[in-house]
Backbone as CSV, one residue per row, in Angstrom:
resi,resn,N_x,N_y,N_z,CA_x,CA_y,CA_z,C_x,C_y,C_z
1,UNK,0.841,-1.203,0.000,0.000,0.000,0.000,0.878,1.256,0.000
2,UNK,0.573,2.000,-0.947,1.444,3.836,-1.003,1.235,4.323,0.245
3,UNK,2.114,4.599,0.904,2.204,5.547,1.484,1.675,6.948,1.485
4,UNK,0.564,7.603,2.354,-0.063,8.494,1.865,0.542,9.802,2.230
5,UNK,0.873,10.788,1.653,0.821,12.003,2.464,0.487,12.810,3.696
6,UNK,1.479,13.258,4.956,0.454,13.436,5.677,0.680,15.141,6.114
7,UNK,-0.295,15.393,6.431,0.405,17.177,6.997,0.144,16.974,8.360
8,UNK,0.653,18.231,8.995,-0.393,18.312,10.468,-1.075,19.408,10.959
9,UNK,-1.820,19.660,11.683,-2.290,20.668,12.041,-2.490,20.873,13.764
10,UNK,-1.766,21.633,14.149,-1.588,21.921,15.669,-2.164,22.847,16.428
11,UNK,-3.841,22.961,16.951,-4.295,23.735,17.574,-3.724,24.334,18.991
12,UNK,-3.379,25.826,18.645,-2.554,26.767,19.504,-3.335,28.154,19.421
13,UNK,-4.888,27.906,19.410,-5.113,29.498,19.592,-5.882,29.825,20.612
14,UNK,-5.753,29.069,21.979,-6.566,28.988,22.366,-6.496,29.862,24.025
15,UNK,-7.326,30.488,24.907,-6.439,31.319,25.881,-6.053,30.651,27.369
16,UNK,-6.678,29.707,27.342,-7.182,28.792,28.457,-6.998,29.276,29.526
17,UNK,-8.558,29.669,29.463,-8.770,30.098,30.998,-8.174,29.749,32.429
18,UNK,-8.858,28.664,32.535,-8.325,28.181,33.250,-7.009,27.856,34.375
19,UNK,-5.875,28.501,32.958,-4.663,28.602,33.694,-4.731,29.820,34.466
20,UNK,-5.545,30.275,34.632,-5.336,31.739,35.390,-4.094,32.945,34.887
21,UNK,-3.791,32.920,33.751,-3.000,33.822,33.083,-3.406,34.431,31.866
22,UNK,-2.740,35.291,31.001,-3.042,35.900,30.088,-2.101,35.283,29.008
23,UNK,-0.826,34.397,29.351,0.059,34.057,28.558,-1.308,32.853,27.161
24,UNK,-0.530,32.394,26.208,-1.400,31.146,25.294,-1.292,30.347,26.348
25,UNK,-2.223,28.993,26.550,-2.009,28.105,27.361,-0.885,27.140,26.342
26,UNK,-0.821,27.041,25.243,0.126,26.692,24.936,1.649,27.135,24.711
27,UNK,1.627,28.224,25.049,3.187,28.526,25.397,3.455,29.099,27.154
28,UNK,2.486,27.796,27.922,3.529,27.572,29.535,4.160,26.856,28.920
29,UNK,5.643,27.069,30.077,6.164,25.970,29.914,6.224,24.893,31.118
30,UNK,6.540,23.655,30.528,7.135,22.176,31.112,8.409,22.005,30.700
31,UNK,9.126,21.806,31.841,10.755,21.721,32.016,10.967,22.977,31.514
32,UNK,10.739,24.382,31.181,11.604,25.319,30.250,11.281,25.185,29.261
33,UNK,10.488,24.282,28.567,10.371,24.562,27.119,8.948,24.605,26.764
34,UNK,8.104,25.468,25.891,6.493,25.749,25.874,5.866,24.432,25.389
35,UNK,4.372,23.915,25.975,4.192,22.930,25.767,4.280,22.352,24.211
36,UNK,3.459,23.512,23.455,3.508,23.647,21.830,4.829,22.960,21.228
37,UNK,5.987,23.356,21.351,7.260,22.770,21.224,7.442,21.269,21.330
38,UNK,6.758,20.843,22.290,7.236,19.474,22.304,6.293,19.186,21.569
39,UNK,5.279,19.478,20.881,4.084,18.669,20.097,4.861,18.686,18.697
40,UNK,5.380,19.817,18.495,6.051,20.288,17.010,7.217,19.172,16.818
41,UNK,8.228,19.131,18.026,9.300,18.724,17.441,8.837,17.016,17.380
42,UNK,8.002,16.444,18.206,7.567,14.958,18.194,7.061,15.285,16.710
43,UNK,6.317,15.734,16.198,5.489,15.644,14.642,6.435,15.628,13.595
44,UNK,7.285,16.385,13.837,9.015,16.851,13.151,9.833,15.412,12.554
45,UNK,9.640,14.709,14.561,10.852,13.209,14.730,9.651,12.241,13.547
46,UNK,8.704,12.439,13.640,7.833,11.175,12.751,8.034,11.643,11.317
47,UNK,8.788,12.440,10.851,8.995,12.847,9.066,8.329,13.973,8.349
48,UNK,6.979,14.257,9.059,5.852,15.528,8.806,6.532,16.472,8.741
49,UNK,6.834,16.996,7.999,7.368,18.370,7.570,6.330,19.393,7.331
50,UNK,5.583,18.901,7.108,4.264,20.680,6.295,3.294,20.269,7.584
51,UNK,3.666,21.715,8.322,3.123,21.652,9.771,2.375,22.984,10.107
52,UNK,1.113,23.386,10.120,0.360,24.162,10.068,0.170,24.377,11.660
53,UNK,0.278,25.850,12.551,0.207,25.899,13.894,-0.971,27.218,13.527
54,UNK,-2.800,26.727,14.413,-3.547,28.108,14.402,-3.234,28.139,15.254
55,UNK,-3.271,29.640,15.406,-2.865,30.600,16.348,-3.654,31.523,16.431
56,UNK,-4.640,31.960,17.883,-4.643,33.454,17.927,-4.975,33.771,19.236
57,UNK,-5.197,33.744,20.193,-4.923,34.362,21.719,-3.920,35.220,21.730
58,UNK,-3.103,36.281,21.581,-1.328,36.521,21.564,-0.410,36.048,21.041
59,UNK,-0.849,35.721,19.429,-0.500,34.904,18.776,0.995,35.150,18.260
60,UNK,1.276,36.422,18.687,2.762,36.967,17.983,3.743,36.198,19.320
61,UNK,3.162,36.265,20.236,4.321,35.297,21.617,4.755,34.254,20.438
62,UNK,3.981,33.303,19.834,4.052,31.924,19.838,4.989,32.203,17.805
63,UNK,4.477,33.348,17.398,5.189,33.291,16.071,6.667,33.674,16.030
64,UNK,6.821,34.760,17.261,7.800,34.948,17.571,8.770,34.225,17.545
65,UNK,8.464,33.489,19.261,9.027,31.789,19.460,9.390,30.938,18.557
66,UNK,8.939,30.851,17.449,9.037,30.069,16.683,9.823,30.685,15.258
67,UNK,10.068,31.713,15.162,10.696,32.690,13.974,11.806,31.637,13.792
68,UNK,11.863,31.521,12.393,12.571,30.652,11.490,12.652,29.051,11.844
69,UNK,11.779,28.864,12.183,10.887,27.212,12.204,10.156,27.151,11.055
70,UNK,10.680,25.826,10.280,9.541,25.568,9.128,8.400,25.605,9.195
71,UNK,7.503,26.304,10.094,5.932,26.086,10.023,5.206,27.601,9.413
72,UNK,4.338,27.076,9.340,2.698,27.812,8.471,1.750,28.158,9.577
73,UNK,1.842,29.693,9.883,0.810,30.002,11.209,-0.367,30.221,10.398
74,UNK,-1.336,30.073,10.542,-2.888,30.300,10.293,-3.680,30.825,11.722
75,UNK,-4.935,32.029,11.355,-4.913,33.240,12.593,-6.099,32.247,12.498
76,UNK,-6.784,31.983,13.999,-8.413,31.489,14.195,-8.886,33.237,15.098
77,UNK,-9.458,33.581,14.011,-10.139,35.350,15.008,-10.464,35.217,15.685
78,UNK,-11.681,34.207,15.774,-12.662,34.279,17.152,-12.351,32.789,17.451
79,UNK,-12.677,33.061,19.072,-12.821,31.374,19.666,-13.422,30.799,19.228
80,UNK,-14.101,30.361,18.357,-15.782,29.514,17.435,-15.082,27.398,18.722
81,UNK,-14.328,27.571,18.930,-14.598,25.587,18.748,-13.207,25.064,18.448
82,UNK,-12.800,23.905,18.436,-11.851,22.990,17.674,-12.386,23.124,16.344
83,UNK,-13.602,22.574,16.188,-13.697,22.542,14.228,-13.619,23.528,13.302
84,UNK,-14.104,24.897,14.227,-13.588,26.460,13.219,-12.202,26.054,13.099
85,UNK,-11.396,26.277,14.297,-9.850,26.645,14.411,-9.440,25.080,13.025
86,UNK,-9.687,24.277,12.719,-9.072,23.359,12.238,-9.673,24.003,10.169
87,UNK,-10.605,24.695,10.311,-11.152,25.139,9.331,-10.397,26.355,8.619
88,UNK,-9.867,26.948,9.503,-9.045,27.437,9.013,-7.841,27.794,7.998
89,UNK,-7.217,26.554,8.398,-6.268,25.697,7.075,-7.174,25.174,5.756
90,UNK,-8.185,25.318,5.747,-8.635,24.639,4.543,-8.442,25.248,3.450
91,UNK,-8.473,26.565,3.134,-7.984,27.529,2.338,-6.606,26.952,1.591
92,UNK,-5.883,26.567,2.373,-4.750,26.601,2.238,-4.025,24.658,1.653
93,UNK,-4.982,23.820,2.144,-5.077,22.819,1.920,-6.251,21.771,0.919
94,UNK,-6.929,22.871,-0.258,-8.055,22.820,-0.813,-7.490,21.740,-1.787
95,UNK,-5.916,21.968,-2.414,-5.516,20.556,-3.397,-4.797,19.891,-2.800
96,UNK,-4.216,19.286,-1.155,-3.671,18.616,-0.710,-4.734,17.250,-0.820
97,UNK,-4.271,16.233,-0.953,-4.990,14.848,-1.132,-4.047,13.891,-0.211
98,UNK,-4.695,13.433,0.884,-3.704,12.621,2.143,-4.484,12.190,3.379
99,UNK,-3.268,12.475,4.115,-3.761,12.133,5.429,-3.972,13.951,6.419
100,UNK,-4.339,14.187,7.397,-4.243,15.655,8.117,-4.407,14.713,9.426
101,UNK,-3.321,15.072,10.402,-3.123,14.725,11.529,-3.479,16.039,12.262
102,UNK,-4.136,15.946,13.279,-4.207,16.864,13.738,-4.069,16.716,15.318
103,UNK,-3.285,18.048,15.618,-3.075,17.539,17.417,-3.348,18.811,17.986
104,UNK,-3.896,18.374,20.079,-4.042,19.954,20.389,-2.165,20.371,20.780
105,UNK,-2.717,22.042,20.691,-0.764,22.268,21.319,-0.771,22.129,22.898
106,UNK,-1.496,21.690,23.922,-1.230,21.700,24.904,-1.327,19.886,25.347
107,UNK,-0.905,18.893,24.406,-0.206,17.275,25.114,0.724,17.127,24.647
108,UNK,1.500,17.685,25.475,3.403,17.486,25.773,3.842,16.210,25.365
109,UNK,3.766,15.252,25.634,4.146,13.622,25.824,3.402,12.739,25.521
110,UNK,2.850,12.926,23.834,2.771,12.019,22.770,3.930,11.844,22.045
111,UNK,3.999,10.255,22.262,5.268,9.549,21.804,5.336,9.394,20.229
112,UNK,6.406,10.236,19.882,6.489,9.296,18.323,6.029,8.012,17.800
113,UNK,6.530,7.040,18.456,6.033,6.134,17.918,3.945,5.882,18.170
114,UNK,3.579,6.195,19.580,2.032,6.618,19.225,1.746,7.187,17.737
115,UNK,2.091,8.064,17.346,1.779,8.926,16.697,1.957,8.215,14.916
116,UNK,3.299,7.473,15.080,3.561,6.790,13.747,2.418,5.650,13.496
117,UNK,2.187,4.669,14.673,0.972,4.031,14.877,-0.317,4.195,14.417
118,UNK,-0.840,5.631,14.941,-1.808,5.762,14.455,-2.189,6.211,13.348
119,UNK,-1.037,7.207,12.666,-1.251,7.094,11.189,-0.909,5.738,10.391
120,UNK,-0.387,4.744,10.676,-0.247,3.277,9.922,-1.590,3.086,9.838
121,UNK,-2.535,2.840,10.970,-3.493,2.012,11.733,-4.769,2.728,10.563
122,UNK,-4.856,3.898,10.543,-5.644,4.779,10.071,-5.690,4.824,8.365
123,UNK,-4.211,4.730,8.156,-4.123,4.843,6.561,-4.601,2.855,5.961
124,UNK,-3.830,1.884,7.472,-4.550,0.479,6.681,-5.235,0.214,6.390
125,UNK,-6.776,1.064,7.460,-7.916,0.683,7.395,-9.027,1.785,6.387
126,UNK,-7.885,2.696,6.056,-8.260,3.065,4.541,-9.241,3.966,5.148
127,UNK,-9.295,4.630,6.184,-10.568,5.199,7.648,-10.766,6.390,6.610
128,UNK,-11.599,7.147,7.047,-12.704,8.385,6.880,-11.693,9.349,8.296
129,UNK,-11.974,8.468,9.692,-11.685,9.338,10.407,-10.931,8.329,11.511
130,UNK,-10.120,8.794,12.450,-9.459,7.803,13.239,-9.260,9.119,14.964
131,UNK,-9.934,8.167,15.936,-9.537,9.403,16.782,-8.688,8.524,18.028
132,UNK,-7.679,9.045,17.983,-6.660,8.411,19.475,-7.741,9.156,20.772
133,UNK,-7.712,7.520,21.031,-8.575,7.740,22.983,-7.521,7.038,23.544
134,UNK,-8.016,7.183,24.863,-7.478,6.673,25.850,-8.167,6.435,27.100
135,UNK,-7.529,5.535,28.135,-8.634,4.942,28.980,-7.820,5.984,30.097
136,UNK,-8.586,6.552,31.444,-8.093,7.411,32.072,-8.887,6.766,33.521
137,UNK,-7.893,6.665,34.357,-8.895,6.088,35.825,-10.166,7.181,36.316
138,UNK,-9.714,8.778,35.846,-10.424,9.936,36.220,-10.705,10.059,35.504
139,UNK,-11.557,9.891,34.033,-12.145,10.724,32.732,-12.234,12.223,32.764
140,UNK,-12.548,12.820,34.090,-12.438,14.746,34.349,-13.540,15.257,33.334
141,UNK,-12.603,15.703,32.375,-13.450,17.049,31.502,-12.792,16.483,30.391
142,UNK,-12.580,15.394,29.870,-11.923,15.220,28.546,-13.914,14.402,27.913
143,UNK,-13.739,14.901,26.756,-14.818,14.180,25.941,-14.693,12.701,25.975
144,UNK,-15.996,12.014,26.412,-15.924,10.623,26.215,-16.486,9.972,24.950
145,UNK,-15.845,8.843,24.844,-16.117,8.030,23.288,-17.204,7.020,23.682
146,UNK,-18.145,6.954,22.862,-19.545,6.382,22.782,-19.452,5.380,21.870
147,UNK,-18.899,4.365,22.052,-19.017,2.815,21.179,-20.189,2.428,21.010
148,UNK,-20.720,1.340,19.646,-22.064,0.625,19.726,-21.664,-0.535,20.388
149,UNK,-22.896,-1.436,20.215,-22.998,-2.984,20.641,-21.686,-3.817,19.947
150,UNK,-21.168,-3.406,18.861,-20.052,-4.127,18.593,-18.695,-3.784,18.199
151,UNK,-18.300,-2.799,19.836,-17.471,-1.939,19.648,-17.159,-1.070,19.741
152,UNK,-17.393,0.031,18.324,-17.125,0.533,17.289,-17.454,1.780,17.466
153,UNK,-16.734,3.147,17.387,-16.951,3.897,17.783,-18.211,4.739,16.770
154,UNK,-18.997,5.476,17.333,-20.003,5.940,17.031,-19.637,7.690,17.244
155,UNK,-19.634,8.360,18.348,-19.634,9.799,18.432,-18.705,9.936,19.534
156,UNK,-18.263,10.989,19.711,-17.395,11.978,20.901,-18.565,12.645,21.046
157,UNK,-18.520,12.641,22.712,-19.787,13.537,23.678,-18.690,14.569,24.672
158,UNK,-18.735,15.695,24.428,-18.172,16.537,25.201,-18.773,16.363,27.076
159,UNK,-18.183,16.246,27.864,-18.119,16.419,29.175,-19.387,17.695,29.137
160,UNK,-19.453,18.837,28.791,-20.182,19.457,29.217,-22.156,19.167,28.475
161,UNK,-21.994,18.293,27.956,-23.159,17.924,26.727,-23.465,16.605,26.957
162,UNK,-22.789,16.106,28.279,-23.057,14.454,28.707,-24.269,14.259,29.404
163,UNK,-24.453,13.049,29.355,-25.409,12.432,30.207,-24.897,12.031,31.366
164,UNK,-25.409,11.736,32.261,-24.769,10.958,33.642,-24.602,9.807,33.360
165,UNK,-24.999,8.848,32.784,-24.556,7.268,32.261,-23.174,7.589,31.225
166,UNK,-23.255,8.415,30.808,-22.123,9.176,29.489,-20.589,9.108,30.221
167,UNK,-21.184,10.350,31.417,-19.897,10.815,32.097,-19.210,9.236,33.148
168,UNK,-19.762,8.363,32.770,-19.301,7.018,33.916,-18.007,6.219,32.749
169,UNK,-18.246,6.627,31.554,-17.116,5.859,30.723,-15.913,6.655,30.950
170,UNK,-14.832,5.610,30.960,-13.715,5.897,30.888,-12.968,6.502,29.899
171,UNK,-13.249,5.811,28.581,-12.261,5.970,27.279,-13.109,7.094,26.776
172,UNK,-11.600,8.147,26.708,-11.893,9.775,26.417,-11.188,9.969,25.216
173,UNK,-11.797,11.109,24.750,-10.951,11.885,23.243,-9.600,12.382,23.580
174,UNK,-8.782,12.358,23.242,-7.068,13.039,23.668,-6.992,14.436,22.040
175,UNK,-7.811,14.593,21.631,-7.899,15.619,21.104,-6.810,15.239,19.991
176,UNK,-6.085,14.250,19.628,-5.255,14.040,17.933,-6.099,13.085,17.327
177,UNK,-6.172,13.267,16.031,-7.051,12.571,15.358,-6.290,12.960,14.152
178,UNK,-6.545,11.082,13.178,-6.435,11.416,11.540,-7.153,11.403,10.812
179,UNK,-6.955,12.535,9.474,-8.358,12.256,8.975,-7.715,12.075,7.402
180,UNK,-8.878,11.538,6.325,-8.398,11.467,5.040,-8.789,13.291,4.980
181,UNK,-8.162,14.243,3.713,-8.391,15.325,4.025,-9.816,15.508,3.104
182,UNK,-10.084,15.060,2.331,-11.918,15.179,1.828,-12.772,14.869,2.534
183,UNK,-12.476,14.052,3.322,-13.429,13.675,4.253,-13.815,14.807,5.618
184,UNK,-12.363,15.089,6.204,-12.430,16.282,6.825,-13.422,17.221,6.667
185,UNK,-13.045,17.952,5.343,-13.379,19.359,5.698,-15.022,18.940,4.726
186,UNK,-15.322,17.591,4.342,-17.108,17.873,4.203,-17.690,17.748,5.276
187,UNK,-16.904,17.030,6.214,-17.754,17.062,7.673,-17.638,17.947,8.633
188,UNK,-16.807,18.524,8.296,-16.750,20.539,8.817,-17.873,21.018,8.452
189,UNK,-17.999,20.735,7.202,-19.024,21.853,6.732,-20.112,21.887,7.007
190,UNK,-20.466,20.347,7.386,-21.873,19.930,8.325,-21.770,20.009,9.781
191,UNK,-20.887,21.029,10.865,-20.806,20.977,12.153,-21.716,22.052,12.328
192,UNK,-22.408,22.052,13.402,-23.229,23.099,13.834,-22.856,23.072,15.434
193,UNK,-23.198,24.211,15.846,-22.850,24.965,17.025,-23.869,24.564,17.972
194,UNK,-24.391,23.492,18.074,-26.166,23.529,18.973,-25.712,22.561,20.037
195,UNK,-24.840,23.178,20.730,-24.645,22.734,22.105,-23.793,23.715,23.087
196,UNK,-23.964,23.309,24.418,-23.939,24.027,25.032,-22.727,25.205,25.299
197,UNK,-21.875,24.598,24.387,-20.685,26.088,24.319,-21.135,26.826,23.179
198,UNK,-21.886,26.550,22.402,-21.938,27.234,21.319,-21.008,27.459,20.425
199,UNK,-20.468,26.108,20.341,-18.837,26.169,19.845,-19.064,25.112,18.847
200,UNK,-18.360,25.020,17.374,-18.087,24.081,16.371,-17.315,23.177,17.084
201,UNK,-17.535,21.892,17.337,-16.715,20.723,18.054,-15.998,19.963,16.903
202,UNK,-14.947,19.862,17.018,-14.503,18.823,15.787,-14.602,17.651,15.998
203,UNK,-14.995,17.180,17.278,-15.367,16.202,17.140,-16.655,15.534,16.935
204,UNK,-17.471,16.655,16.572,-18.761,16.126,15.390,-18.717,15.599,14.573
205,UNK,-17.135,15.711,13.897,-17.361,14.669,12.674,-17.161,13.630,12.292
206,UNK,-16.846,12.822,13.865,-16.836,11.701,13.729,-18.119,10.933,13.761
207,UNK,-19.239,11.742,14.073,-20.696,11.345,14.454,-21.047,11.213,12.938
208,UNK,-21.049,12.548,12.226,-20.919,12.964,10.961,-20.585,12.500,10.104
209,UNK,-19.416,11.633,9.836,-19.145,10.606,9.240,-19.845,9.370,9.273
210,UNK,-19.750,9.027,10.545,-20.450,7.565,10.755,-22.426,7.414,10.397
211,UNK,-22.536,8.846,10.172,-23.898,8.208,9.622,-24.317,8.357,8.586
212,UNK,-22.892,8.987,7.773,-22.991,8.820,7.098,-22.314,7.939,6.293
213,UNK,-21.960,6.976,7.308,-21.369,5.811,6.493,-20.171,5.497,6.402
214,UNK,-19.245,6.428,6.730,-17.980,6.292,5.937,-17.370,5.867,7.628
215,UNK,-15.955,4.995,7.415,-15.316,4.775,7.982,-14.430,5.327,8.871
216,UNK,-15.255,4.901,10.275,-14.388,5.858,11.777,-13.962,4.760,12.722
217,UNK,-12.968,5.171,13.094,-11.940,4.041,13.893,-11.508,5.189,15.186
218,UNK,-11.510,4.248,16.173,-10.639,4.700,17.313,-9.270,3.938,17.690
219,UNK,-8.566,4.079,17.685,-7.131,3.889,17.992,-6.828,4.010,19.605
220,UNK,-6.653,3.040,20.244,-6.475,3.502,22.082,-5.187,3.559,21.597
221,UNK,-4.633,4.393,22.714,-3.136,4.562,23.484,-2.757,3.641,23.965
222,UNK,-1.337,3.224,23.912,-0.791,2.107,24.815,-0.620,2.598,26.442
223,UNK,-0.873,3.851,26.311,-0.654,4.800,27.784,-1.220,5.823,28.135
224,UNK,-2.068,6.253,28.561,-3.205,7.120,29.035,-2.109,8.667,29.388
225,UNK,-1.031,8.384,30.280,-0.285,9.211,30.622,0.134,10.422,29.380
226,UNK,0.394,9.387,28.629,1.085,10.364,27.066,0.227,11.406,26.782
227,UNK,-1.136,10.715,27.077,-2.150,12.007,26.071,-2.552,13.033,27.014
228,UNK,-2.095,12.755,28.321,-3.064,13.891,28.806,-2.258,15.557,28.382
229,UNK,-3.265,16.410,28.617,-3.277,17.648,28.500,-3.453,18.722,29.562
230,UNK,-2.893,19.798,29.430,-2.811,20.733,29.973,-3.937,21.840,30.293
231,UNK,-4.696,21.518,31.276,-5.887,22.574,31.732,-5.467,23.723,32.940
232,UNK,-4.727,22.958,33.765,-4.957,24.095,34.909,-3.013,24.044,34.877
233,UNK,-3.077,25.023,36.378,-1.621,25.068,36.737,-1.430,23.891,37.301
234,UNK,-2.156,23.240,38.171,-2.645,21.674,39.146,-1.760,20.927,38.085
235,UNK,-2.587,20.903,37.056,-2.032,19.405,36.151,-0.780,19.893,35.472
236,UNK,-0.478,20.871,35.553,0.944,21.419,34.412,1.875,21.240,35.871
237,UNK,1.905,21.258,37.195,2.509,20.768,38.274,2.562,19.333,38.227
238,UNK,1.705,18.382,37.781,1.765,17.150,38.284,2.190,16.726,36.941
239,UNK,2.405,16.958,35.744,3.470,16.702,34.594,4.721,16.652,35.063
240,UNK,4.704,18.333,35.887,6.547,17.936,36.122,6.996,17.085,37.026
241,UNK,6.429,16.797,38.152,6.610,15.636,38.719,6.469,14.426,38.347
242,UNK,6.126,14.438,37.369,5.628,12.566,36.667,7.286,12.633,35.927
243,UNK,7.234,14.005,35.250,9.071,13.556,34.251,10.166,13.464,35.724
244,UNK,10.103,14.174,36.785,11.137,14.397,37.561,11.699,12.998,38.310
């Protein structure tokens, strides 16, 4: 089987509250270096060269930072969601024909080889859409994955849009996902905002896909640890103690 093309796309525009600062939440740093960085240079070690970073919270910190790095900043204006900010690049990726990996910029410690994995896994099964979960003893606030009777993943339910039987599953979205890129951006185009952030979710289109047929796969992690992400100062403390 050819080897398909892949790009990536690295959501970094985001302000996250949460951290209680004004800095991007993706440029704290872990150990000294901004989380964004370690997502770039892991995407870098797997061969991906055409690496697309949106950006827009203080977006000149992070272009700065990055001045004379091979990457392609793309501005997301308004907060809309994950699926605006990933919509963004489409402009720009209208005759690319491949794979689009896409990761958030705030999970530090996704392993290359994860990452080579799931684009193999994704391109064998010839997928529509492929989303890396992972099983987490605390699920928290990460979106949980909604399997049918034989399996198979069906939709991502955001934490804030759950049910109480919803919020009891373990295996959550880690926010990287591959997609074929036609497939992508028609199921962008069918996301609507009718939930409770009022935000384009990208992970509608894995719902989006699947009913409409086309082929969605979930990929677990060999390690729950790798994917997590960066919300508060709490968990950007208990990263550095997990490397120390």
């Amino acid at each position: 089987m050819e080897k398909k093309k892949v790009v990536a796309v690295i959501l970094a525009a985001g302000k996250g509250v949460r951290m209680q600062s004004d800095i991007p939440k993706v440029f704290h740093k872990l150990r000294g270096k901004p989380l964004l960085q370690y997502v770039v240079e892991t995407v870098q070690k797997i061969g991906v060269l055409d690496i697309y970073i949106v950006v827009g919270h203080k977006k000149e910190l992070i272009t700065e930072y990055f001045n004379g790095w091979p990457l392609k900043f793309v501005e997301q204006e308004h907060q809309l969601g994950t699926g605006d900010a990933v919509k963004t690049v489409e402009s720009y990726l209208k005759d690319f024909n491949g794979t689009i990996l896409v990761l958030a910029g705030d999970v530090p410690l996704l392993s290359d080889d994860t990452l080579r994995n799931l684009i193999g896994f994704h391109e064998q099964n010839n997928a529509a859409a492929t989303d890396l979960t992972a099983e987490l003893p605390n699920a928290g606030n990460y979106g949980r994955i909604i399997r049918d009777m034989d399996g198979k993943i069906v939709k991502i339910v955001e934490k804030k849009d759950a049910t109480e039987e919803e919020l009891k599953i373990k295996e959550i979205n880690t926010g990287t996902f591959c997609f074929n890129s036609s497939d992508l951006f028609w199921a962008l185009s069918r996301v609507k905002s009718d939930n409770v952030q009022r935000e384009y979710y990208l992970t509608d289109t894995i719902e989006i896909l699947k009913k409409e047929g086309r082929s969605v796969f979930a990929y677990l992690a060999p390690n729950y640890k790798e994917t997590l992400g960066i919300n508060t100062k709490e968990e950007l403390s208990a990263l550095e103690e997990m490397l120390s």
